[in-house]
C-alpha positions in Angstrom: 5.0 18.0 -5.9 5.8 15.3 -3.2 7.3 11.9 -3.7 4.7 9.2 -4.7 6.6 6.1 -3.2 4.0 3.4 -3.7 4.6 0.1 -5.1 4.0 -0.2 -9.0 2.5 -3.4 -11.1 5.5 -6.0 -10.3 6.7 -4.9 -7.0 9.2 -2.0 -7.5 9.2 1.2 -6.3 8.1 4.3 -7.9 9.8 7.7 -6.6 7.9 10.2 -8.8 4.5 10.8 -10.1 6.9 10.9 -14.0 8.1 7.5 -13.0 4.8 6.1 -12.6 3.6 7.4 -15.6 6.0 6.1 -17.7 5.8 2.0 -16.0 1.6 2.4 -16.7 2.3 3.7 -20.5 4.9 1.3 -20.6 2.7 -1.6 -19.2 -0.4 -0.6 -21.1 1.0 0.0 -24.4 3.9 -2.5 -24.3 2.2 -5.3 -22.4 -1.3 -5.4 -22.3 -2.3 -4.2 -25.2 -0.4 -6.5 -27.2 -1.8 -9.4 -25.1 -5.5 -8.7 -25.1 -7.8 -10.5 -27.9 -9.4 -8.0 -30.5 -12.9 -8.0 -32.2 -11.5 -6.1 -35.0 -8.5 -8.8 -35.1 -11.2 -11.7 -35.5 -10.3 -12.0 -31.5 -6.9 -12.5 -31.8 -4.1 -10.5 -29.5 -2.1 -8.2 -31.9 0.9 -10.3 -32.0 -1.0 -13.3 -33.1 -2.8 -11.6 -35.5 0.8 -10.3 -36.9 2.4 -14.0 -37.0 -0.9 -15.1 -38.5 -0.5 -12.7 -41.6 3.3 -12.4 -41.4 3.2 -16.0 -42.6 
């Protein structure tokens, strides 16, 4: 496969399509997903739903 130098979420530059992959999981699963409200979670992000109960 070619190089896939395009510019990723926060400005750096990705070299390979394995790079990219790794900054979207990374982004999705470490970022936004912990950031977005829930239904399930009474429409609170995970990690206020975890301080909330951790309490």
């Amino acid at each position: 496969m070619g190089q896939c130098n395009v510019e990723a979420i926060h400005g750096e530059r990705l070299q390979t399509r394995n790079d990219a992959k790794h900054h979207v999981f990374e982004y999705i699963e470490v970022y936004y997903n912990r950031k977005q409200l829930h239904s399930k979670l009474g429409y609170l992000s995970p990690e206020a739903f975890e301080f909330k109960h951790a309490s």
